[in-house]
C-alpha positions in Angstrom: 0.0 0.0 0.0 1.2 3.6 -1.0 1.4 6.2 1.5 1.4 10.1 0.9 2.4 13.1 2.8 0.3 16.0 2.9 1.2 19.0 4.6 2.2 16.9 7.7 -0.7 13.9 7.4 0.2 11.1 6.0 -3.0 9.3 4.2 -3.3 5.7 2.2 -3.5 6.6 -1.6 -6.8 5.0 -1.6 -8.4 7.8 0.8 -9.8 10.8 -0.8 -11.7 13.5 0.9 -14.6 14.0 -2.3 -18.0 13.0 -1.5 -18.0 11.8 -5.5 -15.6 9.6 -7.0 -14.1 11.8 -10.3 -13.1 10.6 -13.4 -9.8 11.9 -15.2 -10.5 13.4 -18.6 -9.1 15.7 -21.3 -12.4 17.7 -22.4 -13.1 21.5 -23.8 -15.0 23.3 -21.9 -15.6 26.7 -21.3 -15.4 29.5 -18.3 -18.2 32.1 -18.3 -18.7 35.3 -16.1 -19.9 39.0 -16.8 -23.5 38.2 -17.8 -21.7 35.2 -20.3 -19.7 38.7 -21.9 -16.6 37.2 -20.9 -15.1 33.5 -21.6 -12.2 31.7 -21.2 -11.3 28.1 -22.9 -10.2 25.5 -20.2 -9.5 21.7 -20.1 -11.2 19.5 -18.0 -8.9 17.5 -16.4 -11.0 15.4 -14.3 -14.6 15.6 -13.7 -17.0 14.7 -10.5 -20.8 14.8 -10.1 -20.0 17.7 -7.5 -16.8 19.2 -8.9 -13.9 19.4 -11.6 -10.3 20.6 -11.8 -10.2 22.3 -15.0 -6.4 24.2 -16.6 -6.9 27.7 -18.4 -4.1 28.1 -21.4 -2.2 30.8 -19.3 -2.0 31.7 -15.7 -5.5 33.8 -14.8 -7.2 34.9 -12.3 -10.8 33.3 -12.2 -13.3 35.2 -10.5 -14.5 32.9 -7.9 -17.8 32.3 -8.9 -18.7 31.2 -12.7 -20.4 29.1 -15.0 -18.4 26.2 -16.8 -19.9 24.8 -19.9 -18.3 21.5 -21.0 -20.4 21.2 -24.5 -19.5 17.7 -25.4 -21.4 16.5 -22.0 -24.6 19.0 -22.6 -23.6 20.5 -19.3 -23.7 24.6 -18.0 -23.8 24.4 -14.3 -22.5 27.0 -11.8 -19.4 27.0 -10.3 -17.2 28.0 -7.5 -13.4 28.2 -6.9 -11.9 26.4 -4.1 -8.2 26.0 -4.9 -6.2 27.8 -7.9 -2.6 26.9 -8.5 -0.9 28.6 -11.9 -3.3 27.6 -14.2 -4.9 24.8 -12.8 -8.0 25.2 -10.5 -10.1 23.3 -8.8 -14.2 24.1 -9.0 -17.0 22.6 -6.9 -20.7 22.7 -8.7 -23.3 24.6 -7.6 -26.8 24.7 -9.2 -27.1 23.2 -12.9 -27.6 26.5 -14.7 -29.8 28.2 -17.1 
């Protein structure tokens, strides 16, 4: 069994704090805010029923609250910011959206 260290716990790889069991993935998908006046084109890197970490083309700030539109699942829901690192980020979903 495979042991990790993070930030002084150790944890069996096996463990993992998300409600959801994700799935990895490499989709397009979409980051919109202003009204939908604004977008930025992400990859989905892996994908939950309650989240997704998602990597923009260049280091950006996001604002914390969104909608992500990943068109080849038929999805827009809201979402919300819970850890950015460079240009990877990590979103938990919120309502599906209109």
């Amino acid at each position: 069994m495979t042991r990790v260290r993070i930030r002084g716990a150790t944890m069996d790889e096996d463990d993992d704090r998300r409600s959801t069991k994700r799935r990895r993935t490499v989709l397009t998908g979409k980051v919109l805010f202003n009204n939908r006046a604004s977008v930025f084109d992400c990859t989905v890197r892996d994908l939950s029923d309650t989240g997704a970490q998602i990597t923009l083309a260049d280091v950006s700030t996001l604002p914390r609250d969104f909608e992500l539109e990943i068109p080849s699942k038929d999805m827009l829901v809201q979402a919300h910011v819970m850890w950015s690192r460079g240009r990877n980020h990590g979103v938990r979903f919120g309502q599906a959206a209109d």
